[in-house]
Backbone as numpy.savetxt, mean C-alpha at the origin, in Angstrom:
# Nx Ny Nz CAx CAy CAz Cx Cy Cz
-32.59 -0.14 13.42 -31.51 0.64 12.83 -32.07 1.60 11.80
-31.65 2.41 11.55 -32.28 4.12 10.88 -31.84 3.49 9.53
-32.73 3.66 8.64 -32.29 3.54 7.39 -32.87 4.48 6.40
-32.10 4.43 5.38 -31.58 5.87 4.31 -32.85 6.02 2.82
-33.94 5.63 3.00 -34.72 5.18 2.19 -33.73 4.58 0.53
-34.08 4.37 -0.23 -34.22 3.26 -1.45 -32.78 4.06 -2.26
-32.24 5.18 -2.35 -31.09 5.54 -2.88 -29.99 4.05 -2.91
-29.57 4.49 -4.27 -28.50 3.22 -4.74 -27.66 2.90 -4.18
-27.10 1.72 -3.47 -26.60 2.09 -3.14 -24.79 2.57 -3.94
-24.47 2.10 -5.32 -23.77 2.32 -5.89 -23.51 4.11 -5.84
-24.53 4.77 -5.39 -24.20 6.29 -5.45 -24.37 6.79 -4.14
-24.28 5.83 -3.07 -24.97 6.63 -1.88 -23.48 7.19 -0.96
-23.12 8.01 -1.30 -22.57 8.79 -1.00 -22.47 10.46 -0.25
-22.03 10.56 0.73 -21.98 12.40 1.04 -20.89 13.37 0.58
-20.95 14.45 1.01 -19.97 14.98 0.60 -19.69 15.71 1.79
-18.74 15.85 2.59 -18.07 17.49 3.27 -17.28 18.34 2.13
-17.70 19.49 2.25 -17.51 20.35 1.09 -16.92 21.47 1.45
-16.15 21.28 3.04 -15.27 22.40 3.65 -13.48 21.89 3.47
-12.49 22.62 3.77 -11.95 21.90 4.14 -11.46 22.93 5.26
-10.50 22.32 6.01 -10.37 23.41 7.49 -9.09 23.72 7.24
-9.03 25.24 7.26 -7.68 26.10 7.02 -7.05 26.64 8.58
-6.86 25.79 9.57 -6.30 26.39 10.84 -5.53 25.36 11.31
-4.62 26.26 12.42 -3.53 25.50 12.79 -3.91 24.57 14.03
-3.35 23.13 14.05 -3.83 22.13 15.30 -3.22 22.40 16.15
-4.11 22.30 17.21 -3.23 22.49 18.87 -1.85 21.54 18.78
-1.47 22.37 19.23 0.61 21.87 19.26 1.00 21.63 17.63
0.59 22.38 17.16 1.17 22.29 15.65 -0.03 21.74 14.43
-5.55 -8.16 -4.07 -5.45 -9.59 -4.86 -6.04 -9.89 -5.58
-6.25 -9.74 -6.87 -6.67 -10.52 -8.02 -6.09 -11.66 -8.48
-6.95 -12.23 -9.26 -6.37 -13.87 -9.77 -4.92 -13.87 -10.43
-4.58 -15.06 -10.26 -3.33 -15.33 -11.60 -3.57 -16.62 -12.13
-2.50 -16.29 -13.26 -2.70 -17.48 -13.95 -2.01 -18.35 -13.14
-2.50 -19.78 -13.89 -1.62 -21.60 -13.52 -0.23 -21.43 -13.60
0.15 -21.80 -12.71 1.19 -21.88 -11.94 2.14 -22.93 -12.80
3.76 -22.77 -13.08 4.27 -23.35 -14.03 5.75 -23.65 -13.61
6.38 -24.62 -13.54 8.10 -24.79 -12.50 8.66 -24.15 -14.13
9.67 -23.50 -13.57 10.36 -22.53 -14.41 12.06 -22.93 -14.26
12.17 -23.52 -15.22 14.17 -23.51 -15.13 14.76 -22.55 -15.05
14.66 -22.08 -14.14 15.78 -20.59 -14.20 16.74 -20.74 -13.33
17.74 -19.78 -13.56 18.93 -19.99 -12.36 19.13 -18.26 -12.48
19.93 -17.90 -11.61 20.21 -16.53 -10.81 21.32 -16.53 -10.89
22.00 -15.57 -11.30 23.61 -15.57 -10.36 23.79 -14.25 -10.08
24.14 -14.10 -8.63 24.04 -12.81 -7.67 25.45 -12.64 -7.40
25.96 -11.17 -7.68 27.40 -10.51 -7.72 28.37 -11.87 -8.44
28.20 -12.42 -9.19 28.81 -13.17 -9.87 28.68 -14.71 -9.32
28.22 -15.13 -8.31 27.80 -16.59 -7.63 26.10 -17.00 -8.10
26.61 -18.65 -8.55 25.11 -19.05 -8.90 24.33 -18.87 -7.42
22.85 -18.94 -7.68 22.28 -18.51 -6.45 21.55 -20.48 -6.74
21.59 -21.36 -5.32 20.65 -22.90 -5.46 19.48 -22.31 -5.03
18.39 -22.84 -5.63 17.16 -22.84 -5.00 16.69 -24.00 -4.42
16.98 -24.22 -3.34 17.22 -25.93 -3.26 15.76 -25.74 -2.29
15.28 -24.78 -1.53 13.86 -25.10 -0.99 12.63 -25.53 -2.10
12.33 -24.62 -3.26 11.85 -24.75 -4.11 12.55 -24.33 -5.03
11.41 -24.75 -6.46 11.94 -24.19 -7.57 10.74 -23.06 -7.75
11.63 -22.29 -8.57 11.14 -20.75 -9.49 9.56 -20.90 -10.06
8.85 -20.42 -10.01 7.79 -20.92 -10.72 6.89 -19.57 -11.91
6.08 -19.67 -12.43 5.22 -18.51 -13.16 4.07 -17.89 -13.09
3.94 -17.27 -12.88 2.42 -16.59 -12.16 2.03 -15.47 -13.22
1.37 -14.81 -13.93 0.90 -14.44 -14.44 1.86 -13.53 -15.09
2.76 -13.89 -15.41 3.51 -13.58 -16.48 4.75 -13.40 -15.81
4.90 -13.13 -14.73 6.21 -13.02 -13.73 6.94 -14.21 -12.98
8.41 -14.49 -12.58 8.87 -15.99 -12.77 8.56 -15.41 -10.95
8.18 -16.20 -10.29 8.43 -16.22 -8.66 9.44 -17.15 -7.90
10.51 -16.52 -7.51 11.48 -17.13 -6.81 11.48 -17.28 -5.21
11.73 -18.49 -4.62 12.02 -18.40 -3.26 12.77 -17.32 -2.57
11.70 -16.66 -1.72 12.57 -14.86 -1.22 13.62 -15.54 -0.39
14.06 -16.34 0.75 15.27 -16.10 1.25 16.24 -16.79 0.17
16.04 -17.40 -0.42 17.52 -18.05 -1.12 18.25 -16.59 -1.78
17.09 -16.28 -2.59 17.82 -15.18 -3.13 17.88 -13.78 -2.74
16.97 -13.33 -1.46 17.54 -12.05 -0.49 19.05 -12.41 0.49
19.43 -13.52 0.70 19.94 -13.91 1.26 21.14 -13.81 0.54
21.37 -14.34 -0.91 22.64 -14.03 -1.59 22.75 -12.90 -1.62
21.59 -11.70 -1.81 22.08 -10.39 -2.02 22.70 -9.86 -0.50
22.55 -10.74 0.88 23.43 -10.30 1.48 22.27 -9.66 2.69
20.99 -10.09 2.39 19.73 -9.97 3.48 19.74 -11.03 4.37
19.30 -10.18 5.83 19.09 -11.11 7.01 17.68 -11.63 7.10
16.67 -12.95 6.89 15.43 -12.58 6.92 14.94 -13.07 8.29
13.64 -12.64 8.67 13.19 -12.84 9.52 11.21 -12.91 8.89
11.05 -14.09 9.92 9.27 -14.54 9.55 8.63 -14.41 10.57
7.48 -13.71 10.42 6.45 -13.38 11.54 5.46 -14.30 11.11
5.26 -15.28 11.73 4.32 -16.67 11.25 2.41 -16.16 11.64
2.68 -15.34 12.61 0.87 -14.95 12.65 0.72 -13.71 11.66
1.33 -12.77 11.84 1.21 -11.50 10.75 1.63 -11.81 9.12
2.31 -13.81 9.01 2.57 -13.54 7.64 3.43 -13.00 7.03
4.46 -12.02 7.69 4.96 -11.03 6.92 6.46 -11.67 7.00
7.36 -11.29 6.14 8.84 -12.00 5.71 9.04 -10.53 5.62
10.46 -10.23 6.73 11.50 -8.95 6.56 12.48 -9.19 5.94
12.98 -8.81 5.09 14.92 -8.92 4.87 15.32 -7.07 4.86
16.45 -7.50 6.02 16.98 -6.43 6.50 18.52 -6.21 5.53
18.95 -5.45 4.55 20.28 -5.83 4.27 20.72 -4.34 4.40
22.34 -4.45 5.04 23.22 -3.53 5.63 24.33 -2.63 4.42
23.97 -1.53 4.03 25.04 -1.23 2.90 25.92 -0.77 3.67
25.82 0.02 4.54 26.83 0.71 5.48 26.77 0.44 6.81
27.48 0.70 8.00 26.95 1.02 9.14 26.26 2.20 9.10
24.55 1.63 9.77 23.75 2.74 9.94 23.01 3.06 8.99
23.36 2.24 7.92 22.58 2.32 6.25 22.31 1.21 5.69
21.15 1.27 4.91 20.82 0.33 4.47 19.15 -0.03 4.07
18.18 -1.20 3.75 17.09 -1.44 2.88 16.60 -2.34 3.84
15.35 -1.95 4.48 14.72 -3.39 5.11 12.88 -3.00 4.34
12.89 -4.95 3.63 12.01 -4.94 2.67 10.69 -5.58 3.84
9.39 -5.10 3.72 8.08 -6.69 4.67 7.23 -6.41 3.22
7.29 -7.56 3.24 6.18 -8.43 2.16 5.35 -9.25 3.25
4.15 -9.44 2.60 3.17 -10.20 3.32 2.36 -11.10 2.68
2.34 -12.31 3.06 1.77 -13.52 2.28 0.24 -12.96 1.73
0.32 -12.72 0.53 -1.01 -13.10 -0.11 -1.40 -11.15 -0.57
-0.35 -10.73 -0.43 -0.27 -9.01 -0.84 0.64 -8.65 -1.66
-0.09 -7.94 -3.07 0.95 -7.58 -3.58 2.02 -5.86 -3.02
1.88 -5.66 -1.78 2.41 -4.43 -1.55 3.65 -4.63 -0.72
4.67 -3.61 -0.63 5.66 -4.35 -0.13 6.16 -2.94 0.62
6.43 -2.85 1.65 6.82 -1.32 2.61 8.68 -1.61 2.52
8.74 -0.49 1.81 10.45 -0.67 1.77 10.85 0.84 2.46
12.25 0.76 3.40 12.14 1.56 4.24 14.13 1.87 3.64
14.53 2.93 3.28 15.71 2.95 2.96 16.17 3.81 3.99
17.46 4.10 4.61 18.17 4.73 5.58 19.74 5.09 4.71
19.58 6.49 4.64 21.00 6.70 3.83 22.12 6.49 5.38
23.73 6.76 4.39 24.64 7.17 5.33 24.80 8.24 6.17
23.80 9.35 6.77 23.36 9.81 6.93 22.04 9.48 8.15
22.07 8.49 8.16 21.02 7.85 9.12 19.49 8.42 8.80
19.06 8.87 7.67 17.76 9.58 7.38 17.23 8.26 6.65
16.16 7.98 6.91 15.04 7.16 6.48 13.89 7.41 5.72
13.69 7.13 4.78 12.37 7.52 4.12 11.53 5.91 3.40
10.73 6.02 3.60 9.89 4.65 3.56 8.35 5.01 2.61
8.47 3.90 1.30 7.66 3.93 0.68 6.65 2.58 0.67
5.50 2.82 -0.37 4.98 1.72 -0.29 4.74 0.98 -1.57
5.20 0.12 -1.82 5.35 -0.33 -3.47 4.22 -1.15 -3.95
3.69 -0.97 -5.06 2.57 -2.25 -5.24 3.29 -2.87 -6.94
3.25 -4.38 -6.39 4.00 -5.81 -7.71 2.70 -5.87 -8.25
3.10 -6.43 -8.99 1.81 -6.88 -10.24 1.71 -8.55 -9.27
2.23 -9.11 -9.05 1.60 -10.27 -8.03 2.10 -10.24 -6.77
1.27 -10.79 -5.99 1.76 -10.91 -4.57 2.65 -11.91 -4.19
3.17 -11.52 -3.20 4.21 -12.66 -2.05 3.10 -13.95 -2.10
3.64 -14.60 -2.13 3.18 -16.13 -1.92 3.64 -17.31 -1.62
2.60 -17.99 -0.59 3.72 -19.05 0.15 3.04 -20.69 -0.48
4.64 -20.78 -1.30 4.55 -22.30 -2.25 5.34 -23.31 -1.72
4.78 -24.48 -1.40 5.46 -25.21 -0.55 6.27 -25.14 0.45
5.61 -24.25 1.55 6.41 -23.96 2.37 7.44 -22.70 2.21
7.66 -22.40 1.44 8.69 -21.06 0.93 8.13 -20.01 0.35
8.40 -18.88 0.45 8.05 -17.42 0.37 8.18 -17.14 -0.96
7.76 -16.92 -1.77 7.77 -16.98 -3.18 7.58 -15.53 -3.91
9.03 -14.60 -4.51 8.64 -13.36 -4.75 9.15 -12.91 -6.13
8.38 -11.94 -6.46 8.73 -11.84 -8.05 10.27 -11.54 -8.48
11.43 -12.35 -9.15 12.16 -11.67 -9.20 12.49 -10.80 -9.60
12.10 -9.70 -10.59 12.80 -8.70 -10.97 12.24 -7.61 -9.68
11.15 -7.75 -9.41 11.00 -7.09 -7.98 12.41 -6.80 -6.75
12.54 -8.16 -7.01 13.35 -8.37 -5.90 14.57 -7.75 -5.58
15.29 -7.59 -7.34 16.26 -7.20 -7.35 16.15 -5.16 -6.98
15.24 -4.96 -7.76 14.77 -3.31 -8.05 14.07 -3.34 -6.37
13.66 -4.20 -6.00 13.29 -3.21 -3.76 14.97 -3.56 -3.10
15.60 -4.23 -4.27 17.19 -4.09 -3.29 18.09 -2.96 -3.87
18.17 -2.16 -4.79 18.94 -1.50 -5.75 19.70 -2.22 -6.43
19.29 -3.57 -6.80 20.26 -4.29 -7.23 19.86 -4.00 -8.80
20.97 -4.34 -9.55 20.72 -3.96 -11.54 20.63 -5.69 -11.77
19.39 -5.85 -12.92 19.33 -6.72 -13.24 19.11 -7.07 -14.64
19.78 -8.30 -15.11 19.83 -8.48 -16.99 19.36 -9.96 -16.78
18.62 -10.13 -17.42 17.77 -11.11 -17.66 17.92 -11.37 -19.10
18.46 -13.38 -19.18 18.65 -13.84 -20.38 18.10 -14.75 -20.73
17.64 -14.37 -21.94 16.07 -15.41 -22.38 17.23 -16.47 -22.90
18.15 -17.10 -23.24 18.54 -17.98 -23.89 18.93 -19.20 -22.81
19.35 -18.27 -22.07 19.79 -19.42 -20.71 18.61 -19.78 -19.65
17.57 -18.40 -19.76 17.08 -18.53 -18.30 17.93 -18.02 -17.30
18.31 -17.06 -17.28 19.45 -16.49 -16.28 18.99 -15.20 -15.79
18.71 -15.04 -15.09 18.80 -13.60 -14.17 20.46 -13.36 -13.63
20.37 -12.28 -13.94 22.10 -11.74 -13.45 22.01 -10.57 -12.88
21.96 -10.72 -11.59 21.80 -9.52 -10.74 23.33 -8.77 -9.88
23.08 -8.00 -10.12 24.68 -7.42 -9.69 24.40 -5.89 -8.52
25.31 -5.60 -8.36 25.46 -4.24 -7.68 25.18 -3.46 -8.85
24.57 -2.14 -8.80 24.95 -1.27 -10.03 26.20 -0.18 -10.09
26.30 0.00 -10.94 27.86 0.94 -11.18 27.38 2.04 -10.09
28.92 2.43 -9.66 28.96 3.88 -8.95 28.29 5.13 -9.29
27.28 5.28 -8.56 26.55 6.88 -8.87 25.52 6.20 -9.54
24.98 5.02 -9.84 24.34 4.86 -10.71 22.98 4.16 -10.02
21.36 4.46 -10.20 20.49 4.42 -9.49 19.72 3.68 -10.51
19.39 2.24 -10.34 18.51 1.58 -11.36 17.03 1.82 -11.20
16.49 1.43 -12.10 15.48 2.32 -12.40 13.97 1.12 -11.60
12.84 1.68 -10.72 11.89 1.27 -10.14 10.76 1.12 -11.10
10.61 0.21 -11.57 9.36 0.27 -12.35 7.91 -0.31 -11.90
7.97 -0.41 -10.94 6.68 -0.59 -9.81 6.39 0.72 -9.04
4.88 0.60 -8.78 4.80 2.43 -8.39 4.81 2.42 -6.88
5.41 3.31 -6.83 5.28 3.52 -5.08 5.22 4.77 -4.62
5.08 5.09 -3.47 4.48 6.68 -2.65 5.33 6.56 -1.44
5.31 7.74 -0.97 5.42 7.68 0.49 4.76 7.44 1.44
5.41 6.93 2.53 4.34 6.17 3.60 4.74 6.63 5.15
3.78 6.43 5.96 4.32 7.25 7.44 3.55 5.81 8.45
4.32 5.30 9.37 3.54 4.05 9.65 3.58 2.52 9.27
3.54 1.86 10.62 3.64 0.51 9.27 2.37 -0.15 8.95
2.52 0.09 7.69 1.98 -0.64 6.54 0.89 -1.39 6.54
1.04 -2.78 7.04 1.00 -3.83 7.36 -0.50 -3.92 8.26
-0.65 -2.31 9.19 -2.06 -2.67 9.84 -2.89 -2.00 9.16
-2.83 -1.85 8.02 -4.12 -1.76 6.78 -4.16 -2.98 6.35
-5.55 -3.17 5.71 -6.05 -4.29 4.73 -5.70 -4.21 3.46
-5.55 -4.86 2.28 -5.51 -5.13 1.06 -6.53 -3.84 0.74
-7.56 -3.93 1.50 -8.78 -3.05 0.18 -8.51 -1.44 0.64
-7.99 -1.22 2.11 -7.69 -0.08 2.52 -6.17 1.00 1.28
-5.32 -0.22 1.19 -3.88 0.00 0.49 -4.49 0.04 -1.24
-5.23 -1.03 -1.96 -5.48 -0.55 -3.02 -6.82 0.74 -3.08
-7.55 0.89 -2.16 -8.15 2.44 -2.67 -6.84 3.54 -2.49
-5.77 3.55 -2.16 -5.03 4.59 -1.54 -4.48 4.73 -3.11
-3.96 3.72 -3.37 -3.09 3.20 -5.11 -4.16 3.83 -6.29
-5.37 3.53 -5.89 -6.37 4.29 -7.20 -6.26 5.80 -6.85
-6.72 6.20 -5.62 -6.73 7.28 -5.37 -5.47 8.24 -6.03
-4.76 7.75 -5.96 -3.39 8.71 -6.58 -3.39 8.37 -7.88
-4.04 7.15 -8.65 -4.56 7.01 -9.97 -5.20 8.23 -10.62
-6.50 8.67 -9.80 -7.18 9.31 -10.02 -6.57 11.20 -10.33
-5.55 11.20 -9.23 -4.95 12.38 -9.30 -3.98 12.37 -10.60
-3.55 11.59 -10.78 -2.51 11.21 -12.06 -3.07 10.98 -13.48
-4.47 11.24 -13.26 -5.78 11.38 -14.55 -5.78 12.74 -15.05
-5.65 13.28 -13.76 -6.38 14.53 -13.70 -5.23 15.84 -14.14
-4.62 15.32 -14.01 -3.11 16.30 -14.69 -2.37 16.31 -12.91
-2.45 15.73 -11.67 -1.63 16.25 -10.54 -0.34 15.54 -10.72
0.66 16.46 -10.52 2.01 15.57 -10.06 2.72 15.42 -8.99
1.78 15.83 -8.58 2.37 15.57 -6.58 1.27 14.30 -6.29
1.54 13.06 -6.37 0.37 12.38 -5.41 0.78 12.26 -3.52
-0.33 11.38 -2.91 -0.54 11.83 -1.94 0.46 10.69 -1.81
1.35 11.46 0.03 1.44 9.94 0.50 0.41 9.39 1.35
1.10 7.91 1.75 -0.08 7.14 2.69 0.30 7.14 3.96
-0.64 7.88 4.99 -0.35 8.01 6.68 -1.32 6.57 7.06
-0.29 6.04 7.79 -1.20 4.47 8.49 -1.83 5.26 9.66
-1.39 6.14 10.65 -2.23 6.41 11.64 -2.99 7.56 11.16
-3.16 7.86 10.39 -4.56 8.86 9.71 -5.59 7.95 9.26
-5.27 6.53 8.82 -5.78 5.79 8.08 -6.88 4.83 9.12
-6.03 4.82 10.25 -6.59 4.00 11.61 -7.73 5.06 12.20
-7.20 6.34 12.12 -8.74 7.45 12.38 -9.75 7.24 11.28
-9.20 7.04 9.97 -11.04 6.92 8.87 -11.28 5.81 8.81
-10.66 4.22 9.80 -10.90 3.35 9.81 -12.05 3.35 10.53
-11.36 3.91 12.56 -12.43 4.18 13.04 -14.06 5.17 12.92
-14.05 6.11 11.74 -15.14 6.69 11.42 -15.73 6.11 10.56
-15.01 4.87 9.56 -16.18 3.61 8.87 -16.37 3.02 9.81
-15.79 2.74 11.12 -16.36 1.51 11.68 -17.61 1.95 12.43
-17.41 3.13 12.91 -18.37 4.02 13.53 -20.37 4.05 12.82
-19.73 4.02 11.25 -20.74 4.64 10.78 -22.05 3.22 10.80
-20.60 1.87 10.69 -21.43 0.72 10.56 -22.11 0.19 11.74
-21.16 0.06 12.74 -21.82 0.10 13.94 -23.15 0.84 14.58
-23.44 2.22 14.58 -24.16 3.05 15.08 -25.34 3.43 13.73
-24.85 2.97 12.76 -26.21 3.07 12.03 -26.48 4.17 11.25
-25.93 4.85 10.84 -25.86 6.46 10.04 -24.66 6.47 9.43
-25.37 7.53 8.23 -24.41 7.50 7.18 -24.11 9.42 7.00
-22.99 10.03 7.76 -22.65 11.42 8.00 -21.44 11.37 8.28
-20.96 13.20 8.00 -19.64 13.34 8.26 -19.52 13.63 9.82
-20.48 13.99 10.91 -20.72 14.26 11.69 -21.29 13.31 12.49
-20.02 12.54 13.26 -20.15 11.28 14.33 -20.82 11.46 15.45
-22.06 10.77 15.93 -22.52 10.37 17.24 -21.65 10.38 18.31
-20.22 10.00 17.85 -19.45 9.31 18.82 -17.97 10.29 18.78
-17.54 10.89 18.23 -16.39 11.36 17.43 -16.73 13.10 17.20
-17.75 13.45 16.95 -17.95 14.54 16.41 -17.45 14.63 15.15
-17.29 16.26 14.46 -16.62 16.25 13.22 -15.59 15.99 12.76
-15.50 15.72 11.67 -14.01 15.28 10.82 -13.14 15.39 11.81
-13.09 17.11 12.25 -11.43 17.71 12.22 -11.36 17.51 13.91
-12.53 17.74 14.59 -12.61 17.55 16.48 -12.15 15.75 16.49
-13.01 14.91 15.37 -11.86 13.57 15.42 -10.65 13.14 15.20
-9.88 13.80 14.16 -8.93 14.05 14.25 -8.12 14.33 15.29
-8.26 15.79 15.33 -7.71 16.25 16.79 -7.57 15.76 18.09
-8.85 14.57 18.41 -8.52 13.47 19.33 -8.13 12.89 19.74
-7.92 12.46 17.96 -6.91 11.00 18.09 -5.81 11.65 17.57
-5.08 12.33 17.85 -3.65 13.18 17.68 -3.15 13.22 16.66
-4.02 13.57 15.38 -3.40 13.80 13.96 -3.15 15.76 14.10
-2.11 15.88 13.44 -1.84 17.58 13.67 -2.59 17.31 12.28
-2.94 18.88 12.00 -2.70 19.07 11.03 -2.76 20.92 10.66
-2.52 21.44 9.02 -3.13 22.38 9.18 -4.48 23.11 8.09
-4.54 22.06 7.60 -5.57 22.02 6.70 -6.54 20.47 6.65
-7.87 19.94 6.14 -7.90 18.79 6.11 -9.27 18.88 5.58
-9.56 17.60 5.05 -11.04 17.26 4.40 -11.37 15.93 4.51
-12.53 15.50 4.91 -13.46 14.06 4.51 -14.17 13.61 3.29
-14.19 12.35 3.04 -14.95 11.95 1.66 -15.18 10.88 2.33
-16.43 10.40 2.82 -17.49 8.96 2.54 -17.99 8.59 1.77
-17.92 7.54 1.89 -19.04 6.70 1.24 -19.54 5.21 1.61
-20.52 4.94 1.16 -21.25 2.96 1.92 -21.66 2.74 0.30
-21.67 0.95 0.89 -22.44 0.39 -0.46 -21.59 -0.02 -1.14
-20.69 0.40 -1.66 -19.35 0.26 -2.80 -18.85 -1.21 -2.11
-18.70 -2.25 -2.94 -18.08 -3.62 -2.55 -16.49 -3.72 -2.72
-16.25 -2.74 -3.68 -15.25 -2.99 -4.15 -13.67 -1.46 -3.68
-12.45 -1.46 -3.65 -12.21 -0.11 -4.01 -12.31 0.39 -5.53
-12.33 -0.28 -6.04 -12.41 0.54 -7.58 -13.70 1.13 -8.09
-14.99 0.17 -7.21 -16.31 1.19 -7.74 -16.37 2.42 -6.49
-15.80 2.29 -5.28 -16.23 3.06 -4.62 -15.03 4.57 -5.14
-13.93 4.47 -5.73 -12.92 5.67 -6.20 -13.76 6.04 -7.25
-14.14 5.29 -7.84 -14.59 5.43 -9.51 -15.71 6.40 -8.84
-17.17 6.15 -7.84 -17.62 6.54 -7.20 -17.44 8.32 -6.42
-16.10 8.08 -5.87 -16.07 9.55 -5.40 -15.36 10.82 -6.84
-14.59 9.84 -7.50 -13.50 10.99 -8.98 -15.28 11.32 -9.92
-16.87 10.65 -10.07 -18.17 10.98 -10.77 -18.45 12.10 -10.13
-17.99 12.57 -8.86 -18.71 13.15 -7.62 -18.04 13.96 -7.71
-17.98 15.66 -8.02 -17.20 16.59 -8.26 -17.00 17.23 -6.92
-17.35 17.31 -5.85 -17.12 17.59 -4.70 -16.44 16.85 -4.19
-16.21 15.20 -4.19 -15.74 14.24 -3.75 -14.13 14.66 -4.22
-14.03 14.99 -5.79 -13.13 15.16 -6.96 -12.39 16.06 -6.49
-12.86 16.83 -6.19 -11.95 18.43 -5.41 -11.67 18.00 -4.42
-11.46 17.17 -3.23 -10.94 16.89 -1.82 -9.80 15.90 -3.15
-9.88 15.30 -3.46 -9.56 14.04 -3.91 -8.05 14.63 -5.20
-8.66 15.81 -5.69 -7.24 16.64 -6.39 -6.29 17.88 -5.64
-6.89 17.81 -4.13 -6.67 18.93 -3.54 -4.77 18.91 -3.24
-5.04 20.11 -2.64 -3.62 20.50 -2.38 -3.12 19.55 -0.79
-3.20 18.91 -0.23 -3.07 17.82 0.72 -1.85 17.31 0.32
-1.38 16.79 1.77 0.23 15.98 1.59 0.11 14.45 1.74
-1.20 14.19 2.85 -1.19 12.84 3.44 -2.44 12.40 3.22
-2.85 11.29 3.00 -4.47 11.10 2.66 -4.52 9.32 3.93
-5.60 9.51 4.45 -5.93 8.33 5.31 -6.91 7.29 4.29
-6.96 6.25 4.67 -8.15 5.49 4.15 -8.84 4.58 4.76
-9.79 4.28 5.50 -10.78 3.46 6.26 -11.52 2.46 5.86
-11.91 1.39 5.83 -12.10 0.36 5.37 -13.40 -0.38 6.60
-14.60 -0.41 6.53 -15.03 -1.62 7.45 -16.70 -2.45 6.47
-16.75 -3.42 7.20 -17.60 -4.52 6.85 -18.69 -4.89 7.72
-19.73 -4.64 7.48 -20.55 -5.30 8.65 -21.95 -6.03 8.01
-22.13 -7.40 8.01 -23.07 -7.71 7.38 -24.63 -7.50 7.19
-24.44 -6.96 8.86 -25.67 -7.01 9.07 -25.87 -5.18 9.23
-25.68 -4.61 8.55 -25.70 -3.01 8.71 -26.62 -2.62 7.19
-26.88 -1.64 7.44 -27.92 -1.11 5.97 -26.65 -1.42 5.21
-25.86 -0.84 4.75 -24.90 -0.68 3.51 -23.71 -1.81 3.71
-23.32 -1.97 4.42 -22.24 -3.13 4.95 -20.83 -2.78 4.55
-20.72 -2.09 3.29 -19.49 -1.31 3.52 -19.13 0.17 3.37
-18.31 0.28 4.52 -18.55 1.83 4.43 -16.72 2.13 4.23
-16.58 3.36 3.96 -15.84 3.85 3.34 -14.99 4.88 3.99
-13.94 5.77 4.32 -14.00 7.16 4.77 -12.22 7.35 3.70
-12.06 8.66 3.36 -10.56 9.05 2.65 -11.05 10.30 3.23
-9.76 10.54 4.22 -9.14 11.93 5.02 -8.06 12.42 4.78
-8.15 13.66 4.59 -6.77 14.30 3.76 -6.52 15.79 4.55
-5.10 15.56 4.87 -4.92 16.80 5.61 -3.21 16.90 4.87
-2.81 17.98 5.38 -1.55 18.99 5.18 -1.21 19.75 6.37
0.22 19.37 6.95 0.62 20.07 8.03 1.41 20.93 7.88
């Protein structure tokens, strides 16, 4: 296998330093010890039982059993036992309405809203802890829970009471978990793919941008396949053996676009040294603050490869 002589690999990085201005054919960290928490709920004015489990504490947030209490708010759930993932679908209107997937052992949660109007727009939220499965039951932060339902919530330290209600007419409670827009589900990225995407718009939000990017899952599945590429076949370029360039790979695998750019990188174990990595890299920095709508992110592992992890963030605008 070809290898890159003795460069760090903490910096071994390239750059593409074009980006293409033409139109495409046809257009988990730790938490703390875990603690049973007396709390009780009462949803639109009914106590909510937690009779599967009880409430518990995770690093500073109380975690409640998700169907007892999606279920009072009036959610249908459904469990995908190999993918992990818990849906609650709840109906405000005919044709309208909030369907939440959380996934055991992730703090990200794809919430997909559909006005009366039948228009859908779907973001991707990241909790300060993840879904977690405690004795058998789905375990989710409550004030989360209430804010991915639009529900208003008052929380009383004297009782231990969460009091979650509908909110007044016209009235939009406020999200205090960050989220983006998303195209795709979710769910077939990894943890490390979804938090470089979350720094990445960190990085833009450093830098003075106020547009961050959203997250395309099938842009993300193309710079998946050009890390997996790079680990497999042994080279570290923007220019695939297998794929050709950036934008001819793209174009392959049926991303339109009308502008677009690449950023690699190998070596980086982590997403936070490998972002930290491309925002040092002022070429990296300029794809990375650019004028782009959708940004991909690629993720692969190979142990036995020179660098073992490689990297790719693709950013285009249609």
């Amino acid at each position: 296998m070809r290898r890159y002589g003795t460069m760090s690999k903490a910096v071994l990085t390239l750059l593409l330093a074009i980006g293409l201005a033409a139109p495409a054919p046809g257009g988990a960290g730790s938490v703390a010890a875990a603690g049973t928490a007396a709390a009780n709920a009462i949803v639109d004015g009914k106590p909510v039982v937690f009779a599967e489990a009880a409430p518990v504490i995770q690093a500073g947030r109380m975690l409640v059993p998700a169907r007892a209490l999606l279920e009072a708010m009036g959610a249908r759930m459904a469990w995908d036992p190999d993918a992990r993932v818990v849906t609650a679908t709840m109906q405000a209107a005919p044709g309208a309405g909030t369907v939440l997937k959380l996934k055991i052992g992730s703090p990200y949660v794809q919430r997909t809203v559909t006005d009366a109007s039948g228009k859908a727009s779907a973001n991707v939220v990241k909790l300060d802890v993840a879904a977690q499965l405690l004795s058998d039951s789905t375990m989710i932060p409550l004030r989360a829970s209430a804010e991915l339902t639009g529900h208003a919530l008052e929380w009383r330290q004297a009782t231990m009471t969460a009091v979650i209600s509908q909110p007044e007419a016209g009235a939009a409670p406020e999200m205090t978990f960050k989220q983006y827009g998303l195209s795709g589900e979710l769910f077939k990225l990894s943890n490390e793919e979804i938090e470089t995407f979350f720094r990445t718009n960190d990085v833009r939000a450093r830098h003075g941008k106020t547009k961050p990017f959203a997250l395309s899952v099938p842009l993300s599945l193309v710079a998946r396949l050009k890390s997996a590429d790079m680990g497999e076949q042994g080279y570290f370029s923007h220019d695939s053996p297998t794929y050709g360039d950036p934008f001819e790979m793209m174009r392959e695998q049926g991303i339109k676009y009308r502008s677009a750019a690449e950023n690699i990188a190998a070596g980086q174990e982590t997403p936070a040294s490998v972002v930290a990595a491309w925002e040092n890299s002022p070429g990296h920095l300029k794809n990375m603050l650019g004028d782009y709508e959708q940004i991909g992110i690629g993720y692969a592992y190979y142990t036995d490869s020179d660098y073992r992890s490689y990297w790719t963030q693709q950013f285009i605008s249609s």
